[in-house]
C-alpha positions in Angstrom: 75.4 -53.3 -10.1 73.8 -53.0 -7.0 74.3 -49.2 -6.9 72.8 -48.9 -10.6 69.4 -50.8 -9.6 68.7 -48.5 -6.7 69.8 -45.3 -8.7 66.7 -46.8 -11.4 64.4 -47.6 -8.7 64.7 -44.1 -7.4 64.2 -42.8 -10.8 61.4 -44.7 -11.4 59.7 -43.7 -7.7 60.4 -39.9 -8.7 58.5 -40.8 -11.7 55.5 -42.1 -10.6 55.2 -39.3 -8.1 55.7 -36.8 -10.7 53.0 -38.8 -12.3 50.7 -38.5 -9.2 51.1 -35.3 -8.6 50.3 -34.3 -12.5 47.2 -36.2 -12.2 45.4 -34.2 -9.1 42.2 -33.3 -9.6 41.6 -29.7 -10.7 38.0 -28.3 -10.0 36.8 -25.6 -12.6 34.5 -23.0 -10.6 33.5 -19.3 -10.2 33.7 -16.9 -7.5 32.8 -13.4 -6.6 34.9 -11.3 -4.6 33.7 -11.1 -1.0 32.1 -7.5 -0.1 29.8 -5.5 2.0 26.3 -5.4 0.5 22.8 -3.0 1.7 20.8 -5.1 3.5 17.1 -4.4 4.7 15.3 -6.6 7.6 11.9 -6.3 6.8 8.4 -6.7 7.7 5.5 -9.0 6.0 2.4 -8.0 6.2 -1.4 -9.1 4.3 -3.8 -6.5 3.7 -6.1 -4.7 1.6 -6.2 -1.3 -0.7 -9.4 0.9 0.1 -9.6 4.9 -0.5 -8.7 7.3 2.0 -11.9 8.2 4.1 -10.9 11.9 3.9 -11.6 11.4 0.2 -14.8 9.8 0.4 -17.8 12.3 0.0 -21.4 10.9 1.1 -24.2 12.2 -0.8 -27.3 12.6 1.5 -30.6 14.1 1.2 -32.3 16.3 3.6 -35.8 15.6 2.2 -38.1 11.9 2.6 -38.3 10.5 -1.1 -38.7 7.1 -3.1 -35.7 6.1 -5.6 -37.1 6.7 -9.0 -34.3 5.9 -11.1 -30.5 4.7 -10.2 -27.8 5.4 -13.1 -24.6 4.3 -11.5 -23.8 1.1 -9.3 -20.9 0.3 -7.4 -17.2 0.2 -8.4 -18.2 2.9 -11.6 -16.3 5.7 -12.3 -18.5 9.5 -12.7 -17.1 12.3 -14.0 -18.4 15.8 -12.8 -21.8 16.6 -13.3 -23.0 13.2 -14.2 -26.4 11.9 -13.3 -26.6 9.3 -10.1 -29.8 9.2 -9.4 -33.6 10.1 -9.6 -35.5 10.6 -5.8 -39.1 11.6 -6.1 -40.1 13.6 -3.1 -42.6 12.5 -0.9 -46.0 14.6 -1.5 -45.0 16.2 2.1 -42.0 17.9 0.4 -44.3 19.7 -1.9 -46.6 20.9 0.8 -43.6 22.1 2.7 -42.5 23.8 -0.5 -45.9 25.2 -1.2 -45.6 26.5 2.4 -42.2 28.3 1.9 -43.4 30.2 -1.1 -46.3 31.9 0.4 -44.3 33.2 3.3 -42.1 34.2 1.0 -44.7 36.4 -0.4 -45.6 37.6 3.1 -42.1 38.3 3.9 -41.6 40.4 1.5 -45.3 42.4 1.9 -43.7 42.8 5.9 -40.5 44.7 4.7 -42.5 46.9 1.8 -44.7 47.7 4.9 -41.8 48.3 7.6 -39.9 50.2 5.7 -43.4 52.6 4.5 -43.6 52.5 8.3 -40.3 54.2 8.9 -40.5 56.5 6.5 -43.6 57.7 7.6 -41.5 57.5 11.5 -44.0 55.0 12.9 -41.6 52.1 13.0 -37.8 51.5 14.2 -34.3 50.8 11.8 -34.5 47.4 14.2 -37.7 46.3 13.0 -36.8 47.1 8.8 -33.7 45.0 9.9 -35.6 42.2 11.4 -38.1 42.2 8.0 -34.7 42.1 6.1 -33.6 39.0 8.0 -36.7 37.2 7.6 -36.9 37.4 4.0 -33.8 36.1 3.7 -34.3 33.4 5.3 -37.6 32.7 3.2 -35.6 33.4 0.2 -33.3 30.6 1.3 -35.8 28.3 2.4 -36.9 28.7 -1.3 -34.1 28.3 -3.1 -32.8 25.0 -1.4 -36.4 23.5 -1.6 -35.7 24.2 -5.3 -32.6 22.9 -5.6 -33.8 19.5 -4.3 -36.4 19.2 -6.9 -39.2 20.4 -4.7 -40.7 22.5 -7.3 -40.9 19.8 -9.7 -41.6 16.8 -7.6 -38.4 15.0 -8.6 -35.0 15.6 -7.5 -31.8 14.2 -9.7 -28.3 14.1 -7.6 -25.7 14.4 -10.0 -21.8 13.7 -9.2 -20.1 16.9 -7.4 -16.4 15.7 -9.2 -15.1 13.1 -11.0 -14.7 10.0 -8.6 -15.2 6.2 -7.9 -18.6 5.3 -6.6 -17.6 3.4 -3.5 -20.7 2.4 -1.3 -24.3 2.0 -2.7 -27.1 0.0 -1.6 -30.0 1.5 -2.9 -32.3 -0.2 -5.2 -35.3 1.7 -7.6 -38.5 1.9 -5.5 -36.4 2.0 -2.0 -37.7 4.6 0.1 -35.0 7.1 2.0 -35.4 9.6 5.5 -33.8 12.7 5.8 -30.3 12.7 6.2 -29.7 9.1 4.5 -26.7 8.3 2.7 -28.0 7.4 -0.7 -24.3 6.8 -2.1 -20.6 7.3 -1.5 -18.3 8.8 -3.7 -14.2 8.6 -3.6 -11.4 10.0 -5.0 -9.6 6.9 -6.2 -6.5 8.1 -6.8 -6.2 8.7 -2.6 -6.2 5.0 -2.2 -4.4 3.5 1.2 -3.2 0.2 2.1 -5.2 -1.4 6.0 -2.5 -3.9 6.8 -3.2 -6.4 9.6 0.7 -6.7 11.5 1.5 -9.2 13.9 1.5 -7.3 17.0 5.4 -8.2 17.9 5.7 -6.7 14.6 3.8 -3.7 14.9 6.0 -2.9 17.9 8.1 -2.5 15.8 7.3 -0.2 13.5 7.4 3.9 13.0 5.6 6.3 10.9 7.6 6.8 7.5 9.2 3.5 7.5 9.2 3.1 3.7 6.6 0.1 2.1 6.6 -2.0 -0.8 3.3 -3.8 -2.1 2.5 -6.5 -4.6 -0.2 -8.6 -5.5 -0.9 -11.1 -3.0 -0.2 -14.2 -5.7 2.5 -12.0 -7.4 6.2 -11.4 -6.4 6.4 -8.3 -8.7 6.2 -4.6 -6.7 3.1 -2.9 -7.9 3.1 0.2 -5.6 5.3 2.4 -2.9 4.2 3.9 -0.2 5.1 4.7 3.8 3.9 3.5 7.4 1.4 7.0 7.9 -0.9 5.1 11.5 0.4 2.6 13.6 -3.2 1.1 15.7 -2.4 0.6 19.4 -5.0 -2.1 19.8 -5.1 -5.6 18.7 -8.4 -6.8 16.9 -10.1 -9.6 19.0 -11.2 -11.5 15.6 -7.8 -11.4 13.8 -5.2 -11.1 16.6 -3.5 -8.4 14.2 -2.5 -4.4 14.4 -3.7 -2.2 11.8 -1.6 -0.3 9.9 -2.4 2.0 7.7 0.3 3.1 4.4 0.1 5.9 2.6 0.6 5.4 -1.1 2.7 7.4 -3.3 1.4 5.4 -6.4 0.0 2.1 -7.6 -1.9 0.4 -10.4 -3.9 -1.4 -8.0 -7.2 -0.9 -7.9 -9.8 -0.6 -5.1 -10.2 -3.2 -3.0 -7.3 -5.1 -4.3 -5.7 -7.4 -1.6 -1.8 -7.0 -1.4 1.1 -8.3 -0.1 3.0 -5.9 1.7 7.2 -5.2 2.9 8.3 -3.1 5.2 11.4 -1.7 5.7 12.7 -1.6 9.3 16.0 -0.9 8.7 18.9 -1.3 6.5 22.7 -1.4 6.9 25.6 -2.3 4.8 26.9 -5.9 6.2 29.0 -8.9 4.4 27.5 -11.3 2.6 27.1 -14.0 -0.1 24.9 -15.4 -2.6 22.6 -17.8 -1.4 24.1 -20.6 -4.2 27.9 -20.2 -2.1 26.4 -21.8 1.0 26.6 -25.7 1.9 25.4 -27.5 4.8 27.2 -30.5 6.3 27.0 -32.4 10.0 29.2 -29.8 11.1 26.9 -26.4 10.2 27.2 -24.1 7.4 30.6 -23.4 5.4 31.6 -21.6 2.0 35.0 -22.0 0.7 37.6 -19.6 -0.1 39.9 -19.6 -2.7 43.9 -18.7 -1.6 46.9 -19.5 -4.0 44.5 -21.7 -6.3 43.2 -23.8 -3.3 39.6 -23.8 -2.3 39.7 -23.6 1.0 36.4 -24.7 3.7 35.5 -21.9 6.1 33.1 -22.9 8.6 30.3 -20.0 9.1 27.4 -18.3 10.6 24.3 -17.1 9.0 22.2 -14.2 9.3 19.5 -12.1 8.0 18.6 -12.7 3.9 17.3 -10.3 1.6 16.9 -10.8 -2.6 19.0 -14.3 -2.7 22.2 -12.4 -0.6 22.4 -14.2 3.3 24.8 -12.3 5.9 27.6 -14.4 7.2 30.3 -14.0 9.5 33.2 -16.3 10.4 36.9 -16.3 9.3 36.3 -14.0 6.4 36.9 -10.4 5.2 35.9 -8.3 2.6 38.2 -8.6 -0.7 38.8 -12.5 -0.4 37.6 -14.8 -3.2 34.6 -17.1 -2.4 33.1 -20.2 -4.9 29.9 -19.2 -5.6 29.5 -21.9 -8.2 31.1 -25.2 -8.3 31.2 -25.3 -4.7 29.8 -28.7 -4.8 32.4 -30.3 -6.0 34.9 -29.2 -4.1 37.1 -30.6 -0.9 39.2 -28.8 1.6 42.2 -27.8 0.2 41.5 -28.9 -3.3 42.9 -27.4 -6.5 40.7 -24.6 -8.8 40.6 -22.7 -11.7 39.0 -19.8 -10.8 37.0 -17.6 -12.9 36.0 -14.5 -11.0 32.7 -12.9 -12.3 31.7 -9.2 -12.0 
């Protein structure tokens, strides 16, 4: 009898630990398989899109005038041969003009006469050269005084190519000098990005390191370029190096400020979506997933870059690590695994 209740009361102990075991808790999560990925430290930088100054053409005038009429204004786009603006010549300019004409005439009488002279052989080849040279010179004198509207009092600057119109401060009525810049005039399409680099940065940096720009509110990439000038001084207002990109294309326009990353380097290191990483009292850990277990693995982080972190620790590449679900889990706890692409 005795024997009998202790053979039931083992059955019955067997059966509750059956029972036990058949009720663990099972955790349903997803993993990815553990791998190297490209990752690229990079470089922040704030700055502003402006055109190349080797594109920028200045329009000047060699004559005194008054602005007559103005047909453009800043931020416009010319095409070729388009009217910018009217200057009407200071009443000295037609004088001067006046001037140039008559010793044009008198040149020319000079050479009719040298050269009567040396056929006659009362004059030297040197002095029909000299003549020669002189009425050139008039005939030049002429022919720019013409150009610039002397003839007619008014001279209209009209756009040498197709461009932007990127400096102008002229107003109708303003009087220029000689050798004033009336207006500027870029190619827009030869745009280049100033960047102002922390100077630890900008240490760091080498021509032809590959950039990325955006919009300064906007995450999207709007434009590629590369690190063409690295400045060797730091400006005393900003505390910054300037750096200047080269763009290879962009739909930004002029004057557009940007957001700017630069690529110092790349290499292929291991790594793990951002979502696989807890944090507890003891640091940061991810777990693994071995014979249907999910298993805690205490780890180190490094550099990010687009939601993947590097990590190193007790890990290798081809293992299986919870990437979602994680939160749920406990050392040693039982999964069904889904493994996504």
């Amino acid at each position: 009898m005795l024997r009998l209740a202790l053979l039931l009361g083992s059955t019955l102990l067997m059966t509750v630990s059956m029972a036990d075991a058949d009720s663990a808790p099972v955790a349903s999560v997803q993993s990815q398989v553990l791998a190297l990925h490209r990752m690229s430290t990079q470089i922040e930088a704030f700055g502003v899109l402006r055109i190349s100054p080797a594109a920028i053409t200045h329009m000047t005038t060699l004559v005194p005038g008054q602005v007559a009429s103005l047909y453009v204004q800043r931020g416009q786009r010319v095409t070729k041969g388009q009217k910018l603006l009217d200057l009407k010549l200071d009443p000295s300019v037609m004088q001067t003009y006046v001037q140039a004409k008559n010793q044009l005439v008198l040149a020319r009488q000079d050479l009719a006469h040298q050269q009567q002279l040396l056929s006659a052989e009362l004059t030297t080849q040197s002095a029909v050269d000299a003549a020669t040279h002189a009425l050139h010179n008039a005939e030049l004198t002429v022919r720019t005084l013409k150009d610039e509207g002397a003839d007619q009092g008014t001279m209209t600057l009209v756009a040498p190519r197709s461009a932007l119109v990127t400096g102008l401060s002229l107003t109708p009525g303003d009087h220029v000098s000689p050798d004033t810049s009336l207006l500027a005039l870029g190619v827009d399409e030869k745009l280049q990005a100033i960047l102002q680099v922390d100077p630890d940065d900008a240490l760091r940096l080498t021509a032809g390191m590959p950039v990325r720009l955006g919009d300064v509110f906007a995450a999207v990439d709007r434009g590629m370029g590369q690190v063409e000038n690295i400045g060797h001084t730091v400006d005393p207002v900003t505390r910054h190096v300037e750096v200047l990109v080269r763009l290879k294309e962009t739909p930004l326009l002029e004057g557009t400020p940007v957001r700017a990353h630069i690529t110092v380097s790349s290499e292929n290191l291991l790594a793990v979506p951002r979502a696989s990483i807890l944090q507890d009292v003891q640091g940061s850990f991810i777990y693994r997933i071995s014979n249907g277990h999910a298993h805690r693995v205490n780890i180190n982080t490094g550099h990010e870059s687009g939601g993947w972190v590097e990590v190193s620790g007790d890990l290798s590449p081809g293992q299986h690590i919870v990437v979602l679900g994680n939160y749920e889990l406990q050392d040693g706890m039982s999964v069904r695994e889904e493994v996504l692409p």
